[in-house]
N, C-alpha and C positions, 0 to 999 in steps of 0.2 A: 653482444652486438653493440657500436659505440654507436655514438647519436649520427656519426659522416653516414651510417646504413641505414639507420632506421628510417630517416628522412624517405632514403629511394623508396625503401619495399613498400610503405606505407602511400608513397604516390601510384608504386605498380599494382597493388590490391583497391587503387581506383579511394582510399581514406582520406579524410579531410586534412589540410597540415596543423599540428600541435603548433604553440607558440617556441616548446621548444625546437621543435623541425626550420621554423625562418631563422633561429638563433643559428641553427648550426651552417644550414646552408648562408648566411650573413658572414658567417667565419670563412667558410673555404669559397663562397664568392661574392664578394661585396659588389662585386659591380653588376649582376642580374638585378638588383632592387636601385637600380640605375639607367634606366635601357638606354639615356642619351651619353652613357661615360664612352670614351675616346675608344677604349679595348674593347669593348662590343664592336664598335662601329669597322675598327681594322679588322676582327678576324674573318677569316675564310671561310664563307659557309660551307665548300663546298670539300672541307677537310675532315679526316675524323671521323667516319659514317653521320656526315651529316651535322656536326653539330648546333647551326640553328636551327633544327628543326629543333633537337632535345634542348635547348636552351627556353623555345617559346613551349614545350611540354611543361617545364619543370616550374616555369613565367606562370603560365598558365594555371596552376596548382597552387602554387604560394598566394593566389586571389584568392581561393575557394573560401567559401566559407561554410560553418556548420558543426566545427570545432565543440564539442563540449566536456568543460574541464569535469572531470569528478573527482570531489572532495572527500577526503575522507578526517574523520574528527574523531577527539575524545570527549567524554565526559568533562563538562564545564568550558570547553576551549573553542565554543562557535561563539564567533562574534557577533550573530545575529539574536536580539533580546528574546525571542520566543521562541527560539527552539529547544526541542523538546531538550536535548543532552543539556542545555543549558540552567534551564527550570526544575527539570527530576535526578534524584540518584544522590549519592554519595561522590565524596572528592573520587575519580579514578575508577567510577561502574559506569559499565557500559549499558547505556539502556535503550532497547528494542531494536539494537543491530543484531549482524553476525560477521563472525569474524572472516578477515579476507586474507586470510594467511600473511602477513607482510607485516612484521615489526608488532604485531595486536592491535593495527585501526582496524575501524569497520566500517563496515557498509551499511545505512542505515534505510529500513525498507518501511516508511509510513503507509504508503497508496500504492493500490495500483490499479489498473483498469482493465476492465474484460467485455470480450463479446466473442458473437458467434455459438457457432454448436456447440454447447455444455459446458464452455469456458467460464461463461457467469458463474455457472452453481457449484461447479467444483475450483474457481479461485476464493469464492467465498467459503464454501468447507476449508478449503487448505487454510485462508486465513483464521478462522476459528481455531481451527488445532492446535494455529501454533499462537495462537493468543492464549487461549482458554487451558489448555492443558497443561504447561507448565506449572502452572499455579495449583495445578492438585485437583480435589473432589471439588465438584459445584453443588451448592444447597439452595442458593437464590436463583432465579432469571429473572432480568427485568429485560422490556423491550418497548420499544417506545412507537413502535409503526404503527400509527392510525387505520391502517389497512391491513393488519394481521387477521383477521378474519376471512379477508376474502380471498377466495379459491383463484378467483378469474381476475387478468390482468386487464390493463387497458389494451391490451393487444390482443386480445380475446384468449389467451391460453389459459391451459387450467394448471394446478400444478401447486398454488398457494400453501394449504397443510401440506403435499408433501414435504415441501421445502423444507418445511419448519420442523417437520419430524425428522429430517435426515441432518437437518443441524443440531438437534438433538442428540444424536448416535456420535456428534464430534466432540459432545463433552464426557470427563471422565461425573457420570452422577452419585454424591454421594451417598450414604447409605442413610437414613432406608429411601430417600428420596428428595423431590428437589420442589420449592415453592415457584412459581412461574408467577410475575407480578406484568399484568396487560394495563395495556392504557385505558383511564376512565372513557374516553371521547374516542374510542377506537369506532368506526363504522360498523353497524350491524351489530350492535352487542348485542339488543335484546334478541336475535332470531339466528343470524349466520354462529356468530360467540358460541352458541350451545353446542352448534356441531363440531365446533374447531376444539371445543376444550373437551367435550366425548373421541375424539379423536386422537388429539394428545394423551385423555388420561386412558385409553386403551391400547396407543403404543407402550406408554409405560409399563402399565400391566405386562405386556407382552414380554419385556425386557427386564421385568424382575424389580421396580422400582415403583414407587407412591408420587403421586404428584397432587399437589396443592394449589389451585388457582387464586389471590387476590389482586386487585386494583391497586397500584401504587399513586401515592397523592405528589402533588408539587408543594412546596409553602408558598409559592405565592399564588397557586390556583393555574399556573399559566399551562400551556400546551406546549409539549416537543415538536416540532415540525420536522427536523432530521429524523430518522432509524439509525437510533442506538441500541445497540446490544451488550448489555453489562450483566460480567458473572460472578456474586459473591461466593467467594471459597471457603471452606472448611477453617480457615485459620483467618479468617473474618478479611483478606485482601478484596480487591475488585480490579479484573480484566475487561475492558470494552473493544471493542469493532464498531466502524459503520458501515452503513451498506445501503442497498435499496433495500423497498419491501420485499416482502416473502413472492409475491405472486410474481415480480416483477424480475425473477429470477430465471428468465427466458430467452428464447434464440431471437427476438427481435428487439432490443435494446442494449444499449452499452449501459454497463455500471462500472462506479467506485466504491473499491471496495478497501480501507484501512484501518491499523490498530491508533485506538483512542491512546496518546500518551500520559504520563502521569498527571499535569497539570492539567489537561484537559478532563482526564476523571475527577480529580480533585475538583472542578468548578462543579463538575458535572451533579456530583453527588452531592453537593452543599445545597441545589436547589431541589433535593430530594427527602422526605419524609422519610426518617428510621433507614436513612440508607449512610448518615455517615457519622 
């Protein structure tokens, strides 16, 4: 299809116009982006099935606005200083897209957002999977939610340990088992804690695996205020996500849910004790 079509079908499917759709129709008619030129003003509306009506249709559509370009990039070649393809990887690796069939750019998927009926917990599983499991067996967990203990949300649902057991099931755990590192300053250590980590180390059990609970430290003492989810591998890498809390994985809020890029794991883990 050459761009003289694309223009129409994309105005008849009611789409916004591309910058190249005003180029094209600027070719086959310069004087529509002129409503006071002389050959507007002679012709006949009443020839042609009408054609000032379809002239103010087509008027009409070249204002819209809403347009949005998507870019697509390689390794090293965003001109933007902090992006991720810019900061991680080797000359020509592509890192944390997927391919979009088309010459080998990609599409790069940081974030995304979720709500409603069970959209939260399962955009957050899916992101797990395909964070975490590339990278092989997991032996570490670290998590940084000051609210991993509790069950119950601010929206009164319950639901908290499950969550966090079913995000469990999204990693591949290595053998014989995996150390799970909580935050010191998490709410309810000494009393909820007990029952979250008898809970944990009894799905484990159930699933064939050992689990080991300690406290991971900061060096400068300080506190995470985001939920990071960071998994050390078998071959000593590290995958993270962020999210909300565990509990907070319910029908009445929206979350963000994304993979931590390389740079951002790399600061992340400099402020962490025996984690880099």
């Amino acid at each position: 299809m050459t761009d003289a079509m694309e223009w129409y079908w994309r105005m008849r499917m009611g789409l916004p116009p591309r910058p190249k759709d005003r180029d094209a129709l600027r070719r086959l008619a310069p004087e529509l982006f002129d409503l006071e030129h002389e050959a507007l003003q002679a012709i006949d509306d009443e020839r042609f099935w009408y054609p000032g009506a379809f002239r103010q249709e087509v008027g009409d559509w070249l204002h819209q606005e809403g347009y949005r370009q998507l870019v697509t990039v390689r390794d090293g070649s965003c001109p933007q200083q902090d992006c991720p393809l810019r900061l991680g990887g080797q000359p020509g690796q592509v890192i944390g897209g997927r391919p979009d069939g088309e010459d080998d750019a990609i599409v790069i998927e940081l974030m995304t957002v979720a709500g409603g009926y069970k959209a939260k917990a399962n955009t957050f599983y899916d992101m797990a999977r395909k964070v975490h499991r590339p990278k092989g067996p997991v032996r570490d967990l670290l998590v940084t939610d000051p609210y991993i203990y509790v069950d119950n949300s601010e929206e009164d649902t319950v639901g908290g340990i499950g969550n966090f057991l079913a995000y469990l099931d999204c990693l591949d755990i290595a053998h014989p088992g995996i150390t799970i590192y909580q935050p010191p300053y998490a709410k309810g250590k000494a009393t909820s804690g007990r029952i979250w980590r008898r809970s944990v180390e009894a799905h484990g059990k159930k699933n064939g695996y050992e689990i080991q609970f300690r406290f991971f430290k900061t060096l400068t003492e300080t506190r995470f205020h985001d939920r990071f989810y960071l998994a050390r591998h078998e071959d000593g890498s590290v995958s993270g996500l962020f999210g909300p809390s565990m509990n907070s994985l319910n029908d009445k809020s929206f979350v963000l849910v994304g993979e931590l890029e390389a740079q951002t794991l790399k600061r992340l883990l400099a402020c962490l004790d025996r984690w880099h």
